[in-house]
C-alpha positions as CSV (number, residue, x, y, z in Angstrom):
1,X,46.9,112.2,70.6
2,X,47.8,109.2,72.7
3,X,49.8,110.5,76.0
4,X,52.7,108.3,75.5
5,X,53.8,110.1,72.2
6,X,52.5,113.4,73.4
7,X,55.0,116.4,72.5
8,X,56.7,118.1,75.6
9,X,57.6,121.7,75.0
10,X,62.2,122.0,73.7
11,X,64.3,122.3,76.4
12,X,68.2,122.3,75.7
13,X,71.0,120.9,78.1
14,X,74.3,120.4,77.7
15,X,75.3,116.3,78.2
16,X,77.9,117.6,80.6
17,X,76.7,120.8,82.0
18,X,80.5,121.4,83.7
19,X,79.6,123.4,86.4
20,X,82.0,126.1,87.9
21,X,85.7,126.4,87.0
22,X,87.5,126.2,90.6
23,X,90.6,125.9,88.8
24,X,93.8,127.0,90.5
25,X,95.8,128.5,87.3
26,X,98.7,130.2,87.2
27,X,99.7,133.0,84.5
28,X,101.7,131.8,81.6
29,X,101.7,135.5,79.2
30,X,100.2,138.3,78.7
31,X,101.4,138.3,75.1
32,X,100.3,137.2,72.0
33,X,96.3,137.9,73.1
34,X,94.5,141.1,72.2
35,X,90.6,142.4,72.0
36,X,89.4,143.6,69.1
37,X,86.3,145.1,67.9
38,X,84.0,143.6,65.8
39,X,80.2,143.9,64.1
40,X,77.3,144.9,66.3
41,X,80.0,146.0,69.1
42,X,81.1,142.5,69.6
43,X,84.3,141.8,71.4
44,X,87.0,139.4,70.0
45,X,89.6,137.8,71.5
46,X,92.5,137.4,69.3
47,X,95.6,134.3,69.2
48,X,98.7,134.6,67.7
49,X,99.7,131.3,66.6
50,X,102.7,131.1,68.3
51,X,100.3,130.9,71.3
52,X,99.2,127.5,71.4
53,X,102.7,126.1,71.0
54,X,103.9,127.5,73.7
55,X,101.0,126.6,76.0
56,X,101.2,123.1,74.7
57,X,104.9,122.6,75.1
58,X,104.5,124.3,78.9
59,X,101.5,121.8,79.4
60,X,103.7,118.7,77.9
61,X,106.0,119.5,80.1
62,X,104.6,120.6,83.3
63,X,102.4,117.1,83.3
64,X,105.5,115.3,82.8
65,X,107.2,116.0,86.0
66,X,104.4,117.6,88.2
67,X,101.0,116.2,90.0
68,X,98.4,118.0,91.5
69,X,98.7,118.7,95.6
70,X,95.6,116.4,95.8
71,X,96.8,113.5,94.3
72,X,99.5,113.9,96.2
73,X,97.5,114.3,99.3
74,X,96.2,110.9,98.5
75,X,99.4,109.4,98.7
76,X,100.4,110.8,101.8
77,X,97.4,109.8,103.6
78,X,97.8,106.0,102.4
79,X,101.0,106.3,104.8
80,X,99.3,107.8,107.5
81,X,96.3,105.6,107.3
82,X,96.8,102.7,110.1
83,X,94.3,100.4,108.1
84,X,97.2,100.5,105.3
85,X,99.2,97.4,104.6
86,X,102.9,97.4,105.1
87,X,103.5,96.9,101.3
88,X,100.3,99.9,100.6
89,X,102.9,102.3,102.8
90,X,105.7,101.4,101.1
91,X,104.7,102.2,97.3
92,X,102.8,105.4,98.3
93,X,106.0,106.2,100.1
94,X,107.9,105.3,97.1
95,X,105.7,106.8,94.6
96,X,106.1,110.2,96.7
97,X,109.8,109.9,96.1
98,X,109.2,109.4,92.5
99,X,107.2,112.8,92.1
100,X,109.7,114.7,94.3
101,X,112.6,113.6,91.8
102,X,110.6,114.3,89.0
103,X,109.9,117.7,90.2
104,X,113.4,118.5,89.6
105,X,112.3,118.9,85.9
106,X,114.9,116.3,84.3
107,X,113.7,112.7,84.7
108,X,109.4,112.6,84.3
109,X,107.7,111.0,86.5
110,X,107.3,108.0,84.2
111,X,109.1,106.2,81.8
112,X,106.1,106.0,79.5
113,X,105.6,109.5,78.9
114,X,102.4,108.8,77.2
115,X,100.0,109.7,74.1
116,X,99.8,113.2,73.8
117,X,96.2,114.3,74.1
118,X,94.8,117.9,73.8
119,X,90.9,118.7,74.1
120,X,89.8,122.7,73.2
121,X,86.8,124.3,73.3
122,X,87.0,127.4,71.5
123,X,84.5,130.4,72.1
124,X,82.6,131.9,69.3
125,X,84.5,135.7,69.9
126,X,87.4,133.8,69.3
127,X,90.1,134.4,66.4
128,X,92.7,132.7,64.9
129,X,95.0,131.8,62.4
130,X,92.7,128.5,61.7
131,X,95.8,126.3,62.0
132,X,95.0,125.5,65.5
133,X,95.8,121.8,65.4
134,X,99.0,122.2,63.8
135,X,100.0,124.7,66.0
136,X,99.2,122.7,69.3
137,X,101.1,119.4,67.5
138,X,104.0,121.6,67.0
139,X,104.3,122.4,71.0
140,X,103.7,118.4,71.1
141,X,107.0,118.0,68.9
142,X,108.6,120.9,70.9
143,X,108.4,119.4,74.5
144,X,109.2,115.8,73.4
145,X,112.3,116.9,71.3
146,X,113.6,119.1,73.5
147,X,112.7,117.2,76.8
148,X,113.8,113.9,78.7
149,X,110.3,112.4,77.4
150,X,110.2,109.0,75.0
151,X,109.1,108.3,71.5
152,X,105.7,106.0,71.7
153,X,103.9,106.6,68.5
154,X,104.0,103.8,65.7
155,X,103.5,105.3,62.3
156,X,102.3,102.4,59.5
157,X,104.0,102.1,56.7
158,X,102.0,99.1,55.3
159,X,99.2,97.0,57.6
160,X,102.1,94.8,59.1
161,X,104.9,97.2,59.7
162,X,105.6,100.2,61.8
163,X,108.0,102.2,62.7
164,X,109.0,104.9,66.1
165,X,107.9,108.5,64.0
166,X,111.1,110.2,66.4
167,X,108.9,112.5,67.7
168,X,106.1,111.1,69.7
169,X,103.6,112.7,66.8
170,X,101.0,112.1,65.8
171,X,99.1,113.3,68.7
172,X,95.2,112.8,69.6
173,X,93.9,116.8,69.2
174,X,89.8,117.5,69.8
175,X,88.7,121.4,68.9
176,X,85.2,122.2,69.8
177,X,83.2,125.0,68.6
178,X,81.6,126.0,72.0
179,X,81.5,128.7,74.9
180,X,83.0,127.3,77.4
181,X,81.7,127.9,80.8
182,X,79.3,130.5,78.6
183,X,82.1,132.7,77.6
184,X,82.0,133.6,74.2
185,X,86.0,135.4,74.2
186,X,87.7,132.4,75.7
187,X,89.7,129.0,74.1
188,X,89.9,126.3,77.0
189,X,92.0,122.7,77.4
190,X,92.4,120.0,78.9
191,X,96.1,118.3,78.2
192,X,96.8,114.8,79.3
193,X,99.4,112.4,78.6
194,X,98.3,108.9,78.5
195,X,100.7,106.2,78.7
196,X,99.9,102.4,77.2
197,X,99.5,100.7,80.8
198,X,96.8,102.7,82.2
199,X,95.4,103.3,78.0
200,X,95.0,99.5,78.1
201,X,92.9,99.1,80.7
202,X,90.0,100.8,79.1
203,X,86.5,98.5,78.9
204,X,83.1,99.1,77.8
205,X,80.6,96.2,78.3
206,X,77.4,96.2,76.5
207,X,74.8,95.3,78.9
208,X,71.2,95.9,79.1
209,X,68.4,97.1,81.9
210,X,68.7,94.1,83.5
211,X,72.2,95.8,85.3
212,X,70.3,98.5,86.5
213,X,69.7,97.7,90.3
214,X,72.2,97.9,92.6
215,X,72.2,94.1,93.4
216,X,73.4,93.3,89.8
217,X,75.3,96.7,89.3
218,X,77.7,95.7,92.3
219,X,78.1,92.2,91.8
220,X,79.2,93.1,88.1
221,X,81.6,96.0,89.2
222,X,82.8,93.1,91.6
223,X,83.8,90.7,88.6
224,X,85.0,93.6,86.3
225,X,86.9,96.0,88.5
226,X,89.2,92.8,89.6
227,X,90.4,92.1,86.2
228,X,92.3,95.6,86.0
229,X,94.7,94.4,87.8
230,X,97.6,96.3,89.0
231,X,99.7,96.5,85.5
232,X,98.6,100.1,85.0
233,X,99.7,101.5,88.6
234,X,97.4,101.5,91.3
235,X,96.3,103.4,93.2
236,X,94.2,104.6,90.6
237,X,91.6,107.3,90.1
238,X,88.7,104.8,88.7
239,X,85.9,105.6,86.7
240,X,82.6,104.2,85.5
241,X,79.9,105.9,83.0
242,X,76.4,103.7,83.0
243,X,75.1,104.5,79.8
244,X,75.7,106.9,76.8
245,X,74.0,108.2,73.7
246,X,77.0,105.6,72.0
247,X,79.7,103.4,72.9
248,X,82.1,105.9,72.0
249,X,80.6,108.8,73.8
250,X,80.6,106.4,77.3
251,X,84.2,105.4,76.7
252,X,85.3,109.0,76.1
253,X,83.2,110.0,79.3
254,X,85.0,107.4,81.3
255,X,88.4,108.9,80.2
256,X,87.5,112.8,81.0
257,X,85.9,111.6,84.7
258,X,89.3,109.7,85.2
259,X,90.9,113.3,84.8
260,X,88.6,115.0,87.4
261,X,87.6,116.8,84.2
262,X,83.9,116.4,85.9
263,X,83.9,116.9,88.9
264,X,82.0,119.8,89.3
265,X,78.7,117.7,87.0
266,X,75.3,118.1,88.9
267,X,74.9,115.5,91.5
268,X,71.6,114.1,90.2
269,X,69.5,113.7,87.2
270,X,66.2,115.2,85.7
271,X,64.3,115.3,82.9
272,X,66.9,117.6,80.9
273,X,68.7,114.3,80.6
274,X,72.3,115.8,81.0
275,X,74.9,113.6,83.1
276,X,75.4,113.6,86.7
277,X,77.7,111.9,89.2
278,X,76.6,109.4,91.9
279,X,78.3,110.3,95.0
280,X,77.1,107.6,97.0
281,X,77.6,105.1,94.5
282,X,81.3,106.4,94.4
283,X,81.9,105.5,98.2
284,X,79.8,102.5,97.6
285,X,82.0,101.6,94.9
286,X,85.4,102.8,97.1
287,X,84.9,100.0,99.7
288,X,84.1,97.2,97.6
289,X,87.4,97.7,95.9
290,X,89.3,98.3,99.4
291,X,88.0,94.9,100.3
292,X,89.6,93.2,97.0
293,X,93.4,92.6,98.7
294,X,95.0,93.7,95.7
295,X,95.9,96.9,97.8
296,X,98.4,99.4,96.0
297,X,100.1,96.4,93.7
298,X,101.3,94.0,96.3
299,X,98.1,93.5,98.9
300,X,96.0,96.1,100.7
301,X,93.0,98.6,100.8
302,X,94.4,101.3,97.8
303,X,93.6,99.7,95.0
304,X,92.1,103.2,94.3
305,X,92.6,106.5,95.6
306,X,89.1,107.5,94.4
307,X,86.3,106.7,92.2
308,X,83.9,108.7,89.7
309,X,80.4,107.5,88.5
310,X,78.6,109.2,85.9
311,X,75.2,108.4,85.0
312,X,74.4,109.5,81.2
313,X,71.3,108.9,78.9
314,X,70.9,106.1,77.1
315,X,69.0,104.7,74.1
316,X,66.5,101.8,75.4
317,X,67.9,99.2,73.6
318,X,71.2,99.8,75.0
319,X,72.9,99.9,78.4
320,X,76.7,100.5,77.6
321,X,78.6,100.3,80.8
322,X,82.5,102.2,80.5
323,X,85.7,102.1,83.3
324,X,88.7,103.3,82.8
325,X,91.6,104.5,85.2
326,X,93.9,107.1,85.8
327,X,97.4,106.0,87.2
328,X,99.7,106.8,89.7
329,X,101.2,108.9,86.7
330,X,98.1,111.0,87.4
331,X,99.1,113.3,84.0
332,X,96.5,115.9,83.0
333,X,96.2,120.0,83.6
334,X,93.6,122.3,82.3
335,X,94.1,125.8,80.8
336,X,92.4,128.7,78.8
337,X,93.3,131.9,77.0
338,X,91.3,134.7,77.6
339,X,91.4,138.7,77.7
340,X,93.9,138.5,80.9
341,X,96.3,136.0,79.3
342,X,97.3,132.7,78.9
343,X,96.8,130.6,82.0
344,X,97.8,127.2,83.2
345,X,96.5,125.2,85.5
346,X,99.1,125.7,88.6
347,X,100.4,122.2,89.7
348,X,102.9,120.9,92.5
349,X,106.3,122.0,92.5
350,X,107.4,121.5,95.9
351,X,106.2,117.9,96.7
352,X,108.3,117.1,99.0
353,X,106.2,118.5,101.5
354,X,104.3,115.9,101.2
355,X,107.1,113.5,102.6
356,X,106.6,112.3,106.1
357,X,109.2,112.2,108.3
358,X,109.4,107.8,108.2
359,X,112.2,105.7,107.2
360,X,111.8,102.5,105.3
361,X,111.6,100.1,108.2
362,X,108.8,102.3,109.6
363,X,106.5,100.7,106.2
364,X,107.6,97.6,105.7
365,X,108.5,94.7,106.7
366,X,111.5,92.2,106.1
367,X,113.6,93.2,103.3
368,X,115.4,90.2,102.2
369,X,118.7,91.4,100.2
370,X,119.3,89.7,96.7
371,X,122.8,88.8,95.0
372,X,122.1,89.2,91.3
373,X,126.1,88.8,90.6
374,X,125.9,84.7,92.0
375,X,124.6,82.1,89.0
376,X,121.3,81.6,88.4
377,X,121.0,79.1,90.1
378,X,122.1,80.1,93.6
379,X,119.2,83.3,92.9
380,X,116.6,80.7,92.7
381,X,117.6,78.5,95.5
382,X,117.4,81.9,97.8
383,X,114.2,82.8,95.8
384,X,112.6,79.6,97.1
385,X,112.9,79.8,100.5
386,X,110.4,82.9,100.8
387,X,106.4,82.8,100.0
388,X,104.9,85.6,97.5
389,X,104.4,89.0,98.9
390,X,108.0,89.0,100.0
391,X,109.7,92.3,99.8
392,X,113.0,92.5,97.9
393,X,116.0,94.2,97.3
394,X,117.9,93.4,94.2
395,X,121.3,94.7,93.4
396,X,123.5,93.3,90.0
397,X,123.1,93.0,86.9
398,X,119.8,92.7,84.8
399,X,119.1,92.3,81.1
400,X,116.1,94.3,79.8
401,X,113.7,93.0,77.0
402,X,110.1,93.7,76.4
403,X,107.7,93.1,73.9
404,X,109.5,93.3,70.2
405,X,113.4,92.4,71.4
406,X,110.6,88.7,73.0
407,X,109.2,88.5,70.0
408,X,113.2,88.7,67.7
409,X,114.3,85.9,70.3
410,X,111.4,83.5,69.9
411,X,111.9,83.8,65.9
412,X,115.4,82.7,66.7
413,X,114.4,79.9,69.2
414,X,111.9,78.5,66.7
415,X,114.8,78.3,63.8
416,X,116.7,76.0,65.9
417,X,119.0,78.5,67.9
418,X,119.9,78.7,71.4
419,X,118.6,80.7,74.1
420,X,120.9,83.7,74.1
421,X,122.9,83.5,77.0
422,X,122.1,86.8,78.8
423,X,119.2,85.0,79.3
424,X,120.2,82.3,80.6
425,X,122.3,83.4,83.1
426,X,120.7,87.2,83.8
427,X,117.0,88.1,85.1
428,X,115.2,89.3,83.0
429,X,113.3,92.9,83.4
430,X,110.8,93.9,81.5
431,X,111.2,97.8,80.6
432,X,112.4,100.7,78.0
433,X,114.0,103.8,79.0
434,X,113.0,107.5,78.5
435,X,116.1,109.6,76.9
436,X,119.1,109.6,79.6
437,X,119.9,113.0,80.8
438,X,123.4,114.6,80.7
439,X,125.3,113.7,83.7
440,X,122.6,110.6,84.7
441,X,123.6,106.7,84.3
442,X,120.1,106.3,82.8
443,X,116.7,108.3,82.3
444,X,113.6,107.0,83.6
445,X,113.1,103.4,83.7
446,X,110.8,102.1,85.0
447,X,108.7,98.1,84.8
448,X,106.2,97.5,81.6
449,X,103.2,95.6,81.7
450,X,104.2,92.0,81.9
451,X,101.1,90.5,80.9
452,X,102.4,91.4,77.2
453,X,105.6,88.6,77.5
454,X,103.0,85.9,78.7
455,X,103.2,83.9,75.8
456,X,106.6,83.5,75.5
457,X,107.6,82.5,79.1
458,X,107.1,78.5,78.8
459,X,108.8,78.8,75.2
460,X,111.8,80.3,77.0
461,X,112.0,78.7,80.4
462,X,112.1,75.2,78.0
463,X,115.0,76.6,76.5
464,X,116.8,77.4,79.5
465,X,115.7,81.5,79.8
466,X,113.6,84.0,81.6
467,X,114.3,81.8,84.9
468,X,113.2,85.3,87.1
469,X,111.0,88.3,85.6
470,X,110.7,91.4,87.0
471,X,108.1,93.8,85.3
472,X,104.9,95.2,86.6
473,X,100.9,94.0,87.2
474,X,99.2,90.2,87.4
475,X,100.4,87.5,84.9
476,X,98.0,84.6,83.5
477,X,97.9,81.4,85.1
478,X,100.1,80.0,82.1
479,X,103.2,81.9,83.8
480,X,102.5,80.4,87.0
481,X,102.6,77.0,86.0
482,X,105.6,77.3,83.5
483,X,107.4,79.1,86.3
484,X,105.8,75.2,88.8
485,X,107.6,73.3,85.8
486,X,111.2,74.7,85.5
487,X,111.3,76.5,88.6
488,X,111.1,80.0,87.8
489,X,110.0,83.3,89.5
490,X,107.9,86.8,88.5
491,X,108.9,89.8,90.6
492,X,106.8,92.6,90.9
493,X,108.7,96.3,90.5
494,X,106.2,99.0,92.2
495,X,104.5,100.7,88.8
496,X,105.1,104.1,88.5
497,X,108.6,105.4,90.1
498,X,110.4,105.5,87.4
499,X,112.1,108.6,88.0
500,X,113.1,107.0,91.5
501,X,115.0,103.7,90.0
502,X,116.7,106.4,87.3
503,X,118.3,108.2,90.3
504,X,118.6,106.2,93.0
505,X,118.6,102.4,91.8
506,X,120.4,102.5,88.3
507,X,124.0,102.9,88.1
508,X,125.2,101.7,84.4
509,X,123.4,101.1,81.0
510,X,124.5,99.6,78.0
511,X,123.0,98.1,74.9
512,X,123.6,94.4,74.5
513,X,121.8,93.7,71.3
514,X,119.3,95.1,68.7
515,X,120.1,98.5,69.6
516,X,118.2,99.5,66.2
517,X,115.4,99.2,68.1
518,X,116.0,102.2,70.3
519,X,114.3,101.6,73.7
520,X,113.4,98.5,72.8
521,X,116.8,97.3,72.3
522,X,118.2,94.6,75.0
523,X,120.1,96.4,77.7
524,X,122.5,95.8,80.2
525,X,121.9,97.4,83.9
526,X,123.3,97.4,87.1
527,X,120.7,97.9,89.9
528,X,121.3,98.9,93.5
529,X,118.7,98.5,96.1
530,X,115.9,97.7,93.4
531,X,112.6,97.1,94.9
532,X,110.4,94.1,94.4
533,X,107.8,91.8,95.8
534,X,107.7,87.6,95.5
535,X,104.8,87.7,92.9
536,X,104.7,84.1,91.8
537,X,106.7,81.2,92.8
538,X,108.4,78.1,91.8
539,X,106.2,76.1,93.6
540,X,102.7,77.3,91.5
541,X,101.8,80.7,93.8
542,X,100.4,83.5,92.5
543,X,99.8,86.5,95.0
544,X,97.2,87.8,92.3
545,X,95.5,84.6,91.7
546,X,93.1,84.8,95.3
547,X,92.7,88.8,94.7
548,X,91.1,87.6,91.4
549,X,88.7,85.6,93.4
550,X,85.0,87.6,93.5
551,X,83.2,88.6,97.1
552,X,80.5,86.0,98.0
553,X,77.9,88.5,99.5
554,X,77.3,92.4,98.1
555,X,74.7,94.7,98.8
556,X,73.8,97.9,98.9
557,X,72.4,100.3,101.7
């Protein structure tokens, strides 16, 4: 037999042998588990049903208003780092705020409290009730019912229309029949909650062997890991999977590495053909994006706190390249259920410890204060004396639209009415609130992704509207010449403190119109000491636009 088709002897590996569980986990219950004997003097580990609601509801919650000490690590070393920009110190520095607010337990960490997403693997000595999924979906229900947390989930009615299910069901739920770690008598998760900013910026390229040297790999990761941008909330844990036995399996690999999920894979490949991470390639990969500019949303080094790269099998006639990103709302946990109890993974609750001792002047530079009660057009005069990258404080009123209350005043505009005049004589901030706690002026609120209003800025600057934006992430060069032509502005908000404006920033809310729409009615606020950064001009600058430009030389050592 020819030796190219000869037959090698079966050897099994896992695609993602895991490696040890270093997990820090704290005890949850003792309850509700038992042992029981089985056939052949097996051991089983029973689960009352009850079980897996709870754990989900704790998870849901816990990953709504905690992060894990390293993440938070990460941020305070940005401010200690003196190769930080001014503007990288100040939204670590913010975004540490944020997490010790949210820590409270009342207002989560983000406005967008996410897609709920559960991954189990359940052990083979393991019994229960067979309802599994329904039970976890019912801890789901519990922890966005009963918390702060918002409504995201779209349920279709026909192909064209949707509407808010109430309950921020359905959510995405994965059971595995498999041993995790090898142990037959335990059920382990992973919980996350994904929220649309970071969800979007999700990309799998098809490319072929001709990417695979590191000449071509970097200057592609150069080109690719720009258009991210920063409208998902850098600093972000980054990750990239080069290849995959399918698309799907490279885009799902991307999204576990993003959660540190594999961390502990083996650091280089064999014949076994399992995964493994590149932890050379990750530093590699680290500096290239430090050297972008884009920084920690407004210029910088910490456009990422980290990066992952897995290496999988692939099929020869297919090379599919996946990245996706974690975001400063860095929400995941793992847990299991075994003999001893239920366990969850044990995350920050004292963050402020991470808080240095600095004060605002100590990270930034000028602050340039911002009348938001004067007519609009006294706020763009003062706007146009200062170039992009400015740093902001806005206090006054603001109206609040995103995507559908856009979409209800562009029908109108295009029947021949007039720009409402909340528009005309308000800026404009692009955002939806989480429930509002008893006792607060507002729950979390923070910016959306204003990439999503692009299309209707010229319409509505024409018509006298959307003069000043304030949202989150890059815009397309459309904005920044509509804003050249009628003299507007786009204002950055830092991504990711929502908790922060709630507390500190937000003092009144009120719905001005289309309040079916629930948070995606058009409010009224008053602000106080908002932040935000000069993003693009009224003279056709875009801070984003050079950060967008590619690197002329890369190489690899």
């Amino acid at each position: 037999m020819s030796t190219l088709f000869a037959v090698t002897d079966f050897a099994y590996s896992s695609l993602l042998p895991l490696g040890a569980d270093t997990t820090d986990y704290r005890l949850v219950t003792d309850e509700g588990v038992d042992v029981v004997s089985g056939p052949g003097g097996r051991k089983f580990l029973t689960i009352e049903p009850e079980i897996f609601t709870q754990l989900t509801a704790e998870a849901m919650h816990d990953i709504a208003h905690y992060l894990r000490p390293a993440h938070l690590a990460q941020l305070r070393s940005i401010i200690e780092d003196p190769l930080s920009s001014p503007n990288d110190r100040f939204v670590a520095k913010d975004l540490l705020h944020n997490a010790n607010i949210a820590a409270g337990g009342v207002l989560p960490m983000c406005q967008d409290t996410g897609t709920a997403i559960v991954m189990g693997k359940r052990g083979r000595h393991v019994l229960t009730d067979g309802a599994d999924e329904a039970n976890i979906a019912r801890g789901v229900y519990e922890a966005y019912t009963s918390l702060n947390l918002r409504y995201s989930q779209l349920a279709p009615l026909t192909v064209w229309d949707e509407r808010n299910t109430g309950t921020n069901l359905p959510a995405q739920i994965e059971l595995y029949a498999e041993d995790p770690d090898g142990h037959a008598d335990a059920y382990k998760f992973l919980f996350m909650a994904k929220g649309g900013g970071s969800a979007n910026k999700s990309y799998l390229y098809q490319e072929t062997k001709a990417l695979l040297n590191p000449t071509s790999f970097m200057r592609f990761l150069d080109e690719k890991l720009r258009l991210i941008g920063t409208s998902a909330c850098p600093p972000y844990h980054l990750a990239i999977v080069i290849g995959g036995t399918s698309a799907e399996h490279a885009l799902k690999t991307a999204k576990l590495a993003s959660a540190k999920y594999l961390d502990n894979l083996p650091s280089a490949g064999s014949m076994l053909a399992h995964g493994f991470r590149d932890v050379a390639l990750e530093a590699e990969v680290l500096e290239l994006t430090r050297n972008f500019g884009i920084g920690a949303q407004f210029g910088g080094r910490y456009f990422c706190h980290d990066v992952r790269v897995i290496r999988l099998p692939r099929h020869g006639a297919s090379c599919p390249v996946a990245i996706a990103v974690s975001c400063s709302a860095d929400r995941q946990a793992v847990a299991k259920i075994t003999p001893s109890g239920v366990w969850l993974e044990r995350l920050e609750t004292d963050p402020a410890r991470y808080l240095p001792e600095v004060t605002v002047e100590d990270v930034s530079d000028e602050v340039v204060q911002v009348d938001l009660n004067r007519p609009m057009s006294e706020i763009r005069e003062q706007l146009s004396q200062y170039p992009v990258k400015t740093r902001l404080s806005l206090s006054g009123p603001l109206v609040v639209a995103r995507d559908i209350a856009h979409a209800k005043i562009a029908e109108r505009l295009d029947a021949g009415e007039p720009m409402p005049q909340y528009l005309r004589d308000h800026a404009v901030y692009y955002a939806g609130p989480a429930k509002t706690p008893e006792g607060y002026a507002s729950g979390s609120f923070g910016p959306t992704t204003a990439g999503r209003m692009d299309a209707y800025v010229e319409k509505f600057q024409a018509a006298g509207g959307s003069f000043v934006m304030l949202a989150k992430g890059n815009r397309s060069g459309q904005v920044t010449k509509s804003c050249q032509a009628y003299g507007g502005f786009y204002l950055g908000s830092i991504g990711g403190p929502a908790a922060r404006l709630a507390q500190d920033c937000i003092k009144k809310v009120e719905v001005l119109e289309y309040q079916e729409l629930g948070m995606e009615a058009v409010w009224r606020i008053e602000v106080e000491d908002f932040p935000a950064f000069i993003v693009v001009d009224d003279k056709g600058n875009d801070f984003f636009a050079e950060t967008l430009k590619p690197t002329l030389t890369i190489s690899r050592r």
